[in-house]
C-alpha positions as CSV (number, residue, x, y, z in Angstrom):
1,X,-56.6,39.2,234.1
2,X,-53.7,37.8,232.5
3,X,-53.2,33.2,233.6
4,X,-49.7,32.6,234.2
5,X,-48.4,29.0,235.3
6,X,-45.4,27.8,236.6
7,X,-43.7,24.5,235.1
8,X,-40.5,22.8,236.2
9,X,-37.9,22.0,233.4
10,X,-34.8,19.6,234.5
11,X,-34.6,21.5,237.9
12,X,-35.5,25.1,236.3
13,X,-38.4,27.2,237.1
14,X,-40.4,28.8,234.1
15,X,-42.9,31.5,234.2
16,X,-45.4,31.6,231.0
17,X,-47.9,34.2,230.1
18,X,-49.9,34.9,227.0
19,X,-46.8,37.5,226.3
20,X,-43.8,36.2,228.2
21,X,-40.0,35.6,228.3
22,X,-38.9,32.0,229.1
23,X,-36.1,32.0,231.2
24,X,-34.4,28.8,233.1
25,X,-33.3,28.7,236.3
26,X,-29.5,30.3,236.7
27,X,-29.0,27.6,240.3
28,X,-27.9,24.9,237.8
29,X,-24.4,23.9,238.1
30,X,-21.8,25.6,235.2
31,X,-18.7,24.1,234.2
32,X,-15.2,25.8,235.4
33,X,-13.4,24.7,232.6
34,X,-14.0,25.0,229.0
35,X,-11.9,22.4,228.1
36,X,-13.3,19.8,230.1
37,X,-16.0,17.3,228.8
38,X,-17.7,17.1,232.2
39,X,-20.9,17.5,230.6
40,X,-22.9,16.3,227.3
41,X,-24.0,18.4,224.3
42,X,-27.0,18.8,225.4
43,X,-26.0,20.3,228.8
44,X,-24.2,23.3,226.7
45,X,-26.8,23.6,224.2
46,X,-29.5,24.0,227.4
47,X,-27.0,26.7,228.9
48,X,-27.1,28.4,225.2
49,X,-31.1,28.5,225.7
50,X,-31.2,29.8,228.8
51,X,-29.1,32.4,228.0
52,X,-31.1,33.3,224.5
53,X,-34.7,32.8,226.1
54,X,-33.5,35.4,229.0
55,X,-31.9,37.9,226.4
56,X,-35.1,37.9,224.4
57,X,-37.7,40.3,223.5
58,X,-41.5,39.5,225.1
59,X,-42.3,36.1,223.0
60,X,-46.0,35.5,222.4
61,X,-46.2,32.1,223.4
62,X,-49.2,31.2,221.1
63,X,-47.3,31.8,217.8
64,X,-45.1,29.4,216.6
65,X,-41.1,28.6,216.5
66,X,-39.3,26.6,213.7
67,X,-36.2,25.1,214.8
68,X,-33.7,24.6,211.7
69,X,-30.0,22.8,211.9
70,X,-27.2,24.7,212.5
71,X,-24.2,25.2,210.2
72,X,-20.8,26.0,210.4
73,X,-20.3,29.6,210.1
74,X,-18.1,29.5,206.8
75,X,-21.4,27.2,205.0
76,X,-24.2,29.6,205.7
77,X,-25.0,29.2,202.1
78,X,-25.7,25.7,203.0
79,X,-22.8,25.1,200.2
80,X,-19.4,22.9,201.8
81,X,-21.7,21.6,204.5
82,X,-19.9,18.9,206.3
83,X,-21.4,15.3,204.6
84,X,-22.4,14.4,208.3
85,X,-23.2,17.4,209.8
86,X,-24.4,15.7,213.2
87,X,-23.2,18.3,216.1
88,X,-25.8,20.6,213.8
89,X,-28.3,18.3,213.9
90,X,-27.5,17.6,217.3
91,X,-27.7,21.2,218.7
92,X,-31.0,21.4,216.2
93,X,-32.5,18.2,218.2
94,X,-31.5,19.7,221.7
95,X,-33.4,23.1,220.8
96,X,-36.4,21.4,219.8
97,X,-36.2,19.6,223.3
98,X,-35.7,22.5,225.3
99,X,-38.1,24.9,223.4
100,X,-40.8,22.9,223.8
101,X,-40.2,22.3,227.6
102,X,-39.6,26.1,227.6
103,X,-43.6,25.9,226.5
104,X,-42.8,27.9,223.1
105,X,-45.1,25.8,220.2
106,X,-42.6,24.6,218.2
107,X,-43.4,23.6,214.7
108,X,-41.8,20.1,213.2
109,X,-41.4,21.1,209.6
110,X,-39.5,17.7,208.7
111,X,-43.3,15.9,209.8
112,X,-43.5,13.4,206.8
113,X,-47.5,13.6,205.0
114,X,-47.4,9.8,205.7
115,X,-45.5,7.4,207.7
116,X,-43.1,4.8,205.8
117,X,-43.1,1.9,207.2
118,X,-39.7,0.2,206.8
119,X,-39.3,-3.4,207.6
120,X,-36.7,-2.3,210.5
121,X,-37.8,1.1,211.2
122,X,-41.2,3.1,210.6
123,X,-40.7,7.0,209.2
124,X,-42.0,10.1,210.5
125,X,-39.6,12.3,209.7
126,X,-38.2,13.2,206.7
127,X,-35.9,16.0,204.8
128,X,-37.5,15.1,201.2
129,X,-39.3,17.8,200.0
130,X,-41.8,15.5,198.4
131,X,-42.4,13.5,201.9
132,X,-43.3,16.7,203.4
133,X,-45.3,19.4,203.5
134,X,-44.1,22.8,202.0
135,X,-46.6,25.2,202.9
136,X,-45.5,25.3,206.7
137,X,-45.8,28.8,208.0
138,X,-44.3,29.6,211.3
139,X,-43.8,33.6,213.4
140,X,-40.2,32.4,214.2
141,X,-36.6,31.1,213.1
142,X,-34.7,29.5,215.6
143,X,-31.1,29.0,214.0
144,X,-27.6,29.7,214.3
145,X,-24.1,28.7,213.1
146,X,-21.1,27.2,215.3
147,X,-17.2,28.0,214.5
148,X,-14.7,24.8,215.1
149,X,-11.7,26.0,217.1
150,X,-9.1,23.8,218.3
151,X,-10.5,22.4,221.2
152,X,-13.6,24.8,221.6
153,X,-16.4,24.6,219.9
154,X,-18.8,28.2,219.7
155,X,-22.1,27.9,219.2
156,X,-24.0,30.9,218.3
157,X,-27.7,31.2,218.6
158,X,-30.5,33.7,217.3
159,X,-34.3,33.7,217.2
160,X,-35.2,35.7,214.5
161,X,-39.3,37.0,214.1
162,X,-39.9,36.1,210.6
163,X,-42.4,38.6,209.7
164,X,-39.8,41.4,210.0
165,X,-36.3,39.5,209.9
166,X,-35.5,41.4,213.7
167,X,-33.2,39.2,215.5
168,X,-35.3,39.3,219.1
169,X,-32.8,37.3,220.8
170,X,-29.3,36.3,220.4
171,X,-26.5,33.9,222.6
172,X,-23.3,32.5,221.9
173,X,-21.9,29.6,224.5
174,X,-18.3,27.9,223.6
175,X,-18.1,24.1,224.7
176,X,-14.8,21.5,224.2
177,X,-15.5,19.6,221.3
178,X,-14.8,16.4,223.4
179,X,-18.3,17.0,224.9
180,X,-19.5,15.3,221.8
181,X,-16.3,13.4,220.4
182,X,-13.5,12.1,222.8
183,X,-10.5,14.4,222.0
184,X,-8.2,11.8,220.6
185,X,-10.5,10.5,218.1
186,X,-11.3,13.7,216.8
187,X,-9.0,16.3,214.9
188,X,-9.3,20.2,213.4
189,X,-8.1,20.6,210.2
190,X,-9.5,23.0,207.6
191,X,-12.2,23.8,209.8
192,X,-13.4,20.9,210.1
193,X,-13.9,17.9,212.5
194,X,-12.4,14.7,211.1
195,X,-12.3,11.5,213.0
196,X,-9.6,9.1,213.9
197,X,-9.6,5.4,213.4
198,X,-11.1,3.9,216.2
């Protein structure tokens, strides 16, 4: 017979299994309007994972997840990336959060093979390919791109089984981009986000 558990994530209920499908709770408060920064980055990235963990195929919880940065849609190359691509980052950073509480084992690929120690900071991280190690092997991709409209931002997510490239689960949630930059300090242009003086 089959152990399941139950663990409480941020007010959301989660079943796990050997073989499961992490879902969040659907209770939590949604925003009415799109164009509203009521709500952080995070908050929209978390309603992205609840949609994508309760769209997806049985995920065997035992096998591992590597969460990569997202990129615009037009750089999926990785070529005309934005020299500061932090909303990537950002939505990168929130899925590692929120897999992990979903009880998935996520893999930290950027683990430096020592720590630097800095006379201000102390390095664990790292996006060297030297400082880390390149042998990593993970069962999934966790990835996606987001398109910059003119006050909307869509974020589109996919976890992808690595051993057979299937895309087992796939979301796309659309958030103002004031949830991360306050609309007058921020501007479209060329598809991209520039900022104002501040």
């Amino acid at each position: 017979m089959k152990k399941s558990r139950l663990i409480i994530i941020g007010g959301g209920v989660l079943l796990l299994s050997a073989c499961a499908i992490p879902s969040f709770d659907d209770s939590a408060d949604t925003p009415t309007q799109v164009n509203s920064a009521q709500y952080s980055t995070h908050h929209y990235v978390a309603l992205l994972a609840k949609q994508l963990f309760f769209t997806a195929k049985p995920i065997y919880m035992e096998k591992s997840v590597a969460v990569g940065t997202f990129l615009p849609t037009e750089s999926m190359d990785g070529k005309n990336v934005p020299s500061t691509n932090e909303l990537g980052q950002q939505i990168q950073e929130s899925f590692v959060t929120l897999a992990t509480q979903a009880g998935l084992n996520v893999v930290e690929f950027k683990t430096a093979t020592a720590i630097k120690i800095q006379h201000n900071q102390d390095l664990m991280l790292s996006r060297q390919i030297n400082e880390i190690n390149a042998n990593v092997q993970t069962d999934y991709y966790l990835t996606g791109t987001y398109s910059l409209q003119q006050k909307n931002i869509a974020i589109n997510a996919r976890l992808i089984e690595a051993s057979s490239q299937k895309v087992i689960a796939a979301a796309t949630e659309v958030f103002p981009s004031n949830a991360m930059w306050e609309q007058e300090k921020i501007m479209l242009k060329n598809n991209g986000l520039y900022r104002n003086a501040y």
